[in-house]
N, C-alpha and C positions, 0 to 999 in steps of 0.2 A: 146101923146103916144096913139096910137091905142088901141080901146076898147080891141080886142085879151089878146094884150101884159098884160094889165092893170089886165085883167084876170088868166091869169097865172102867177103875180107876183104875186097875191092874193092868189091864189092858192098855191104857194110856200110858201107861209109865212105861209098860214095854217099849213102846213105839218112840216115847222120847228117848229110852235107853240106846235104840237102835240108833234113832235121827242123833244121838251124840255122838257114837260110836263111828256113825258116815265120817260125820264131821271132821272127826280126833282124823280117821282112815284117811281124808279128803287131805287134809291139813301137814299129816305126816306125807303123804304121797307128793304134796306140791313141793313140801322143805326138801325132800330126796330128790325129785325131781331137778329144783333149782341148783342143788347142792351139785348133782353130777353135770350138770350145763355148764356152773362155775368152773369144777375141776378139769371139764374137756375144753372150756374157754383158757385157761389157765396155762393147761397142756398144749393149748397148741401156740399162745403166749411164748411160752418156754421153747417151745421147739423153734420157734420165726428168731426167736434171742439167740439159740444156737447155731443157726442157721447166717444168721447176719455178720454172728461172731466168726463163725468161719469164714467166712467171705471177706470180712476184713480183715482178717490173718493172711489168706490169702493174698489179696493184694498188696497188703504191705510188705508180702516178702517176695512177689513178682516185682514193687517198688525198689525194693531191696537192692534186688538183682539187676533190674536196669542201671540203677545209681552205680554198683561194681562196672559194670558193663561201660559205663561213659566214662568211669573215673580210668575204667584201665584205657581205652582207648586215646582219651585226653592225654595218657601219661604214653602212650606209646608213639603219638602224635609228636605231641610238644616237645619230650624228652630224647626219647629213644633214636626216634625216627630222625627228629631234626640233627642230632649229635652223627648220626649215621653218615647224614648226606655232607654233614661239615669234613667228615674224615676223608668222605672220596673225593669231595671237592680239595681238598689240600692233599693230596695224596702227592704229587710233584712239588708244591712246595716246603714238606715238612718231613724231615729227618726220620726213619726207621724208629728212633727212640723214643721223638714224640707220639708218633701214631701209635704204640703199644701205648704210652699211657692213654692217649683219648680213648681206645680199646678197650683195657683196662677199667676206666672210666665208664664208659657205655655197660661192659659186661655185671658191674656194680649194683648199677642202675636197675638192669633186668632181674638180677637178684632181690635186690630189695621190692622189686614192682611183684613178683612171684613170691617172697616171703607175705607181702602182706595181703595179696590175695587168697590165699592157702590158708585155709583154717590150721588152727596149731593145734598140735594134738594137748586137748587140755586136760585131760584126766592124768594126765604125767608131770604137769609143771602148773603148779604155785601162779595165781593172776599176780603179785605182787614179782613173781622171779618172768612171767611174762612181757609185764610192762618192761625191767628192767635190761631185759635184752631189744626190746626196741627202741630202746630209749638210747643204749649205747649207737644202735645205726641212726640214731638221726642225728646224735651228737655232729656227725661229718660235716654238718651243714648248719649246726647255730648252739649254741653253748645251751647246755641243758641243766635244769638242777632239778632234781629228783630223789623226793622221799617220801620215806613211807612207815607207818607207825601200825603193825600187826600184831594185833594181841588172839586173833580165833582168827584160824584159815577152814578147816576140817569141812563147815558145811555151805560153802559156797557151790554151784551149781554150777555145771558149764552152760547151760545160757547167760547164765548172770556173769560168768567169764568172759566170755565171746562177744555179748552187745558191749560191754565196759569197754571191750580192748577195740570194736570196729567204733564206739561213739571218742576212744584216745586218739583213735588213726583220724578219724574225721575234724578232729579240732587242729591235730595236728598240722594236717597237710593243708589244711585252708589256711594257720596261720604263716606254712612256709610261702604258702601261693602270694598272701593277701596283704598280709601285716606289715612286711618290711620290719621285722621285731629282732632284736638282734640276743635275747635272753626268752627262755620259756621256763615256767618254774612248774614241777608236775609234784600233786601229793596223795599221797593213797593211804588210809588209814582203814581199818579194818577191825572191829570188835565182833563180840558176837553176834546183837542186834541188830549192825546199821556197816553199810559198807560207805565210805565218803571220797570222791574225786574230785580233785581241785587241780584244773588248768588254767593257770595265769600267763601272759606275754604283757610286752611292753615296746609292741605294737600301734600301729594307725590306730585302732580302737576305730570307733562308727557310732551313728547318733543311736541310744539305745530305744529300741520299741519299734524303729525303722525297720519294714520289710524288707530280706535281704533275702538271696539264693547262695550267695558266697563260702557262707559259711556251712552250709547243709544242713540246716534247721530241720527239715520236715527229716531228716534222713537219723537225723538225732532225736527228735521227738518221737518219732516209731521205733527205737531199740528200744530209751528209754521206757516206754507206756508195755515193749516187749515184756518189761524185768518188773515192774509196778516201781521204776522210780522216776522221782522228782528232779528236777534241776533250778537252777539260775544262773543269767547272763546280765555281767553287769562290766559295762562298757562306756567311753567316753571318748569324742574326737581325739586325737594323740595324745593319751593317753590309757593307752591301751587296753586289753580286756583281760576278764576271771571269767572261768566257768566254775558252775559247782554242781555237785551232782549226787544225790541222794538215795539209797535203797536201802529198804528193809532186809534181811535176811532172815530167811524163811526157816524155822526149827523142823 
């Protein structure tokens, strides 16, 4: 082949070497390109998620705090206040002896209405020796049976404390308000894996799947989804209701 020829096949190869090398450059440039679009699409994905997630923390614990807020005011209403005005109102017809105990009574009342709004201090006491001290103040008002089966206490959490003991209080008082139940059977079981809650009465009960405010569903579905657990309600016209109540325990 003539030196020329040999030249400009050389030549050509350069320029294809080059035109692939654009390419490869072109090809790489687009994949980085689209790779960091992805990862700032991604990022700011993540960021709108944590963003949302706080916002819904927030207001379910602004929800939170309204639900306290009505439930104490309901109870200073209905209870407190109305027991009040029955004292002054009988105040001429009723004996020194009775009016100390309605007193008596009334001042009960505000304690229990202040114990249970007050967070207990949970790093010092045991949820299962928690439950067990509220369970003895409600006994005053409907026969209680309560157990509980702990084999690992050590790594429960005080949220997983505190939502458990405010979604007991919630089951509780709706069934003193609602049920007309004359027994409540509480069970707390406790391994290392899995913490289990079982509230049962034998109570009015209500159609199950029927939308209800009574019972404080939404108020219980936001502790619970607080802790990552699950539940079930299973109810029947008179014949009463079971709660059960499920969480993972976190190693």
């Amino acid at each position: 082949m003539p030196r020329g020829e040999n030249e400009s096949v050389i030549v050509l190869w350069i320029w294809i070497g080059i035109g692939l090398l654009f390419l490869v450059t072109l090809f790489i440039t687009i994949l980085v390109a689209s790779y960091t679009k992805s990862v700032k699409k991604n990022k700011q994905k993540v960021i709108q998620m944590v963003r949302n997630a706080q916002t819904e923390c927030w207001e379910n614990a602004v929800y939170l705090q309204e639900k306290d807020r009505e439930r104490l005011a309901e109870e200073l209403h209905d209870n407190i206040i109305s027991r009040l005005n029955l004292i002054r109102l009988n105040t001429h017809y009723k004996n020194m002896n009775e009016l100390n105990l309605d007193l008596k009574n009334s001042m009960q009342l505000i304690r229990e209405l202040s114990h249970n709004l007050t967070p207990p201090d949970l790093s010092e006491i045991a949820l299962e020796d928690l439950i067990a001290d509220y369970m003895e103040q409600v006994k005053m008002n409907i026969h209680i049976e309560y157990y509980q089966l702990v084999f690992h206490r050590d790594n429960i959490s005080n949220s997983v404390k505190l939502n458990m003991f405010r979604i007991l209080q919630e089951l509780i008082n709706n069934t003193l308000k609602h049920a007309n139940a004359s027994v409540i059977k509480v069970s707390l079981r406790i391994s290392k894996q899995y913490l289990v809650l079982s509230v049962e009465d034998n109570g009015n009960g209500f159609t199950s799947g029927k939308q209800t405010t009574g019972i404080g569903l939404r108020n219980i579905q936001l502790r619970a989804k607080q802790i990552g657990a699950i539940y079930k309600l299973k109810t029947q016209p008179q014949r009463g209701a079971k709660f059960i109540l499920l969480s993972a325990i976190k190693q």
